[in-house]
N, C-alpha and C positions, 0 to 999 in steps of 0.2 A: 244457515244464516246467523250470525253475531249477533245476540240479542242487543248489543248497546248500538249498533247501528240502526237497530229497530228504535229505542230509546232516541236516539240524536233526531230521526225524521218526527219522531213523535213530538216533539220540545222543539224542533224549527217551524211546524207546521201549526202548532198551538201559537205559539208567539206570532206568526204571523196574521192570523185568524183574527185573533183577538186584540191587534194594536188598534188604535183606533181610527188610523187611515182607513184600513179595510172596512172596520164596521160602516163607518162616511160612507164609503164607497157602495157599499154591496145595499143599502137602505135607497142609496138615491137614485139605483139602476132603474132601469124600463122592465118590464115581465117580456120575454126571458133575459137574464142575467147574463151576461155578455161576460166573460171572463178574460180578459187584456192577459196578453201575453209578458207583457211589462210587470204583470204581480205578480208572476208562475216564476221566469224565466231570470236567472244572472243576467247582467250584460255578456253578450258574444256566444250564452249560451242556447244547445239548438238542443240538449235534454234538460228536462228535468226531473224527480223525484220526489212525492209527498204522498201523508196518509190521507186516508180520508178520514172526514173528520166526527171525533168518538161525540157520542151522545150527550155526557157527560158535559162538555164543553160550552154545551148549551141548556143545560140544565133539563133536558128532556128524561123523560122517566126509561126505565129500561122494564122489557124490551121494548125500545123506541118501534113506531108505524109506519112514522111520520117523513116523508121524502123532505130531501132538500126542496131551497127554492128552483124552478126549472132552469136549466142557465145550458149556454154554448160556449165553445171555443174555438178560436182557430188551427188549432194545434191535435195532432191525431193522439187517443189517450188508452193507452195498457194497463188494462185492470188486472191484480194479481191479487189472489185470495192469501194470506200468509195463513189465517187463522180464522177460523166460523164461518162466513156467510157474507156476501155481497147482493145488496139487493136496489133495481135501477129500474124506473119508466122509462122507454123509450119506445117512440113512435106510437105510445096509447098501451104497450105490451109489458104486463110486469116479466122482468126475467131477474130468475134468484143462479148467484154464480159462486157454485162451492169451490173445493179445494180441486178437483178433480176436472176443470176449464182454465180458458182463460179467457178475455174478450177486448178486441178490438175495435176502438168506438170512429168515426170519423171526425171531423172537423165537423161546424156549424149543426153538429146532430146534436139535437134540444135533448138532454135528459135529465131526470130528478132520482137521483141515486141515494139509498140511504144505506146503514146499518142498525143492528137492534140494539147491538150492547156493545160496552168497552171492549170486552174479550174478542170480538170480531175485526181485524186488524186485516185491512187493504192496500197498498199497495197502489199507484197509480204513476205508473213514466208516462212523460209526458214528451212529444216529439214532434217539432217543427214541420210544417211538410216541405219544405225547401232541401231538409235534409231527408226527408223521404225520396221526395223526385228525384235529386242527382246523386242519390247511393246506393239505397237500398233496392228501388223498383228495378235496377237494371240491372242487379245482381239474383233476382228471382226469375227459375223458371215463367214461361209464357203459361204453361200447359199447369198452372197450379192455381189456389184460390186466393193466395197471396197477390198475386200479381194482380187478377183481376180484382180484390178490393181496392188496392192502390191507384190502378189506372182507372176505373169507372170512377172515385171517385175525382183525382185529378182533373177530368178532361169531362166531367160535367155529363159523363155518360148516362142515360135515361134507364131507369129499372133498378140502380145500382143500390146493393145493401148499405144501411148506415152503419152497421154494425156486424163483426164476423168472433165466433167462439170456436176455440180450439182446444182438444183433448192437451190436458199435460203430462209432460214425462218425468222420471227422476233428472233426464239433461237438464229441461225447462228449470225446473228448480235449481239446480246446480249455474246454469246462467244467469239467473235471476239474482242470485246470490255475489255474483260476480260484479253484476252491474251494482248494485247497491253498494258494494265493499267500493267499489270504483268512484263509484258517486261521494259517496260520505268523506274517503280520506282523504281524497284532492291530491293526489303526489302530483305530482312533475306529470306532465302529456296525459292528465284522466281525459279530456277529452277524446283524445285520439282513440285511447281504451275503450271507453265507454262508446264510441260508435263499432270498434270490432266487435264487441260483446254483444251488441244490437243486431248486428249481423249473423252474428251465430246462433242468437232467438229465431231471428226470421227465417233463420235455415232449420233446424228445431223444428219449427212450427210446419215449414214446408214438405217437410219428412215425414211429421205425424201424418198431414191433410192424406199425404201420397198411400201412404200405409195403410189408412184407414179407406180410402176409396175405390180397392179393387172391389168389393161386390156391388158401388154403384151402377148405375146404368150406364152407359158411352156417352161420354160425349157428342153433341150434334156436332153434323158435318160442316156445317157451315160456322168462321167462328165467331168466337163475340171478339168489340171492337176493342176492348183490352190488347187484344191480342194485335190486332192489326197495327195500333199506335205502338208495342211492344217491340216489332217489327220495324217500323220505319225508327225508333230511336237507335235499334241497335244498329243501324246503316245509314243513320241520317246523315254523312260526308256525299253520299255516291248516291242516297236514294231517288227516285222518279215514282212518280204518280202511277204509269204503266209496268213498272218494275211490280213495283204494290199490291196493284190489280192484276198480276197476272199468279203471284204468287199466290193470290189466295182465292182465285176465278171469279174474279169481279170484270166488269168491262170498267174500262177507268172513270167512264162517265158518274156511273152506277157508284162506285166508292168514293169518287169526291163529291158525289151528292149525300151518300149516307156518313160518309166524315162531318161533312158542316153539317147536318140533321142532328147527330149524336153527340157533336164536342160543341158546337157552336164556331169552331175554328175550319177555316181551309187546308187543304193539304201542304200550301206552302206556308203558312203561317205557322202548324204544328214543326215540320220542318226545321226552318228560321228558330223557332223557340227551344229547340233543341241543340243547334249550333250555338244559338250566341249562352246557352248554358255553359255550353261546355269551353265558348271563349273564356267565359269567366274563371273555370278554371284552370285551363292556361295561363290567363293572365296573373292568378293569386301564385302560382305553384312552379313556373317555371320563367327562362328570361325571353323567350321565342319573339321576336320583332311581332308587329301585330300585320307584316305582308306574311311573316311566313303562317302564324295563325290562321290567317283568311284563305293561305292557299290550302293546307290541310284540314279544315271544315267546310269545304267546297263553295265560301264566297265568291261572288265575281271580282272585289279587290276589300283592297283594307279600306278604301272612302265609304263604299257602301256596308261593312261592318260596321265603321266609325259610326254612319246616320243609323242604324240599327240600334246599334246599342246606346245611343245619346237617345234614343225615343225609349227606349225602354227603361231605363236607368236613371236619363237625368246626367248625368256624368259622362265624360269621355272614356273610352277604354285606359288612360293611361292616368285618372281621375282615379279611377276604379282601383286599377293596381296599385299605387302610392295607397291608398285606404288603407287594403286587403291587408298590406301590409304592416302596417300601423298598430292594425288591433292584438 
């Protein structure tokens, strides 16, 4: 990785830090620190990229002890060691993350992350879950831990980790390095780059897990419900409640009792929320009338997409699209 692109996030993330909006802001939050996506994020953007922040900046002694203040966010966050030592409370658990991990935090997970000295240089992409849900999760195996961190935490599933660490390889770094170069020079379509790139971490990352977990124990037989909501996304045009349950020996009664138990959602609700995703994009990315929309994500017509997506939205499907396009 280009040292001066280390340099460039090191001088945007100082400047930031330190204007004095920010100080405002971060002095008159509530315990824990709520971190608005609006001070991370560009406009229109669903990554971002900054360091965490050196000791120095705050005039603290080296080697600093002393954790941030505890804060959350809504956005899932990729810790990357570049150099020394990562060190974070969460859920009460000190974990120190060297050169040799990497860690994936959730959304609204409370932690107090600090570093000891200058010299220790982290790394943090930052990633909308909007562009989680309709990219990434559906391009990860079912049968992997990727998948089940994404969808337990999506869908509000009970037991689910806040947080998942994973061995690194020479790829991960060599990705890493991409996304950054991607990030920093902004040419013509980095977005579009920078979510392949993102893709090719997650698959990276799903290749170590794999690799690394033949001498685990098996899998139980019965599965978790990551997997089951995995399933009806990937078929949500055609799926049935009985389809569902029979693929995975539930009696259907028994899985739309344990779907609403575990997601808080009905089976046709989870459904519904998967189709009118993917109306969305339809709508941004293609000219398809929104009858023929409705009949290839198995609405009963386009009035009742229409009332769907006006309740979810706010906007009309055709509101939507003039936007999408706009930006």
């Amino acid at each position: 990785m280009e040292q001066r692109f280390i340099d460039q996030l090191v001088l945007c993330e100082r400047q930031r830090v330190q204007s004095p909006q920010n100080r405002h802001f971060v002095r008159d939050q509530l315990d824990p620190w709520i971190v608005s996506a609006d001070d991370i994020f560009a406009p229109h953007e669903e990554v971002a990229i900054n360091v965490h922040h050196l000791p120095s900046w705050y005039g603290a002694p080296q080697p600093n002890t002393h954790p941030m203040k505890p804060h959350k966010h809504i956005f899932f966050e990729f810790v990357y060691v570049y150099s020394g030592q990562f060190h974070s409370v969460v859920d009460s658990e000190s974990l120190v993350l060297g050169q040799d991990q990497v860690i994936l935090l959730n959304p609204n997970q409370v932690h107090a992350p600090y570093i000891e000295r200058d010299s220790d240089l982290v790394l943090n992409i930052l990633i909308k879950q909007p562009l989680i849900d309709r990219t990434f999760a559906s391009l990860i195996s079912r049968d992997n831990i990727l998948f089940d961190f994404f969808y337990n935490y999506i869908y509000g599933i009970s037991g689910a980790s806040n947080y998942l660490m994973v061995d690194r390889t020479p790829r991960v770094d060599q990705i890493i390095s991409s996304i950054v170069e991607e990030y920093c020079e902004r040419r013509p379509l980095f977005e579009q780059s920078l979510i392949g790139w993102i893709i090719n971490l997650f698959t990276e990352l799903a290749r170590v897990y794999s690799e690394r977990k033949t001498n685990q124990p098996a899998r139980p037989a019965k599965p978790g419900m990551a997997e089951i909501i995995g399933f009806i996304r990937e078929n949500y045009a055609t799926v049935t409640l009985s389809e569902t349950a029979k693929t995975f020996s539930y009696s259907p009664s028994y899985l739309s009792y344990l779907i609403k138990k575990e997601t808080g959602q009905t089976f046709k609700e989870i459904v519904r929320d998967f189709r009118i995703e993917s109306a969305c994009n339809f709508l941004k990315n293609t000219q398809l009338t929104l009858e023929q929309i409705s009949e290839i994500l198995g609405f009963q017509d386009s009035f009742y997409i229409a009332k769907v997506f006006k309740q979810r939205y706010g906007i009309s499907p055709s509101e939507y699209r003039k936007r999408s396009r706009q930006q």
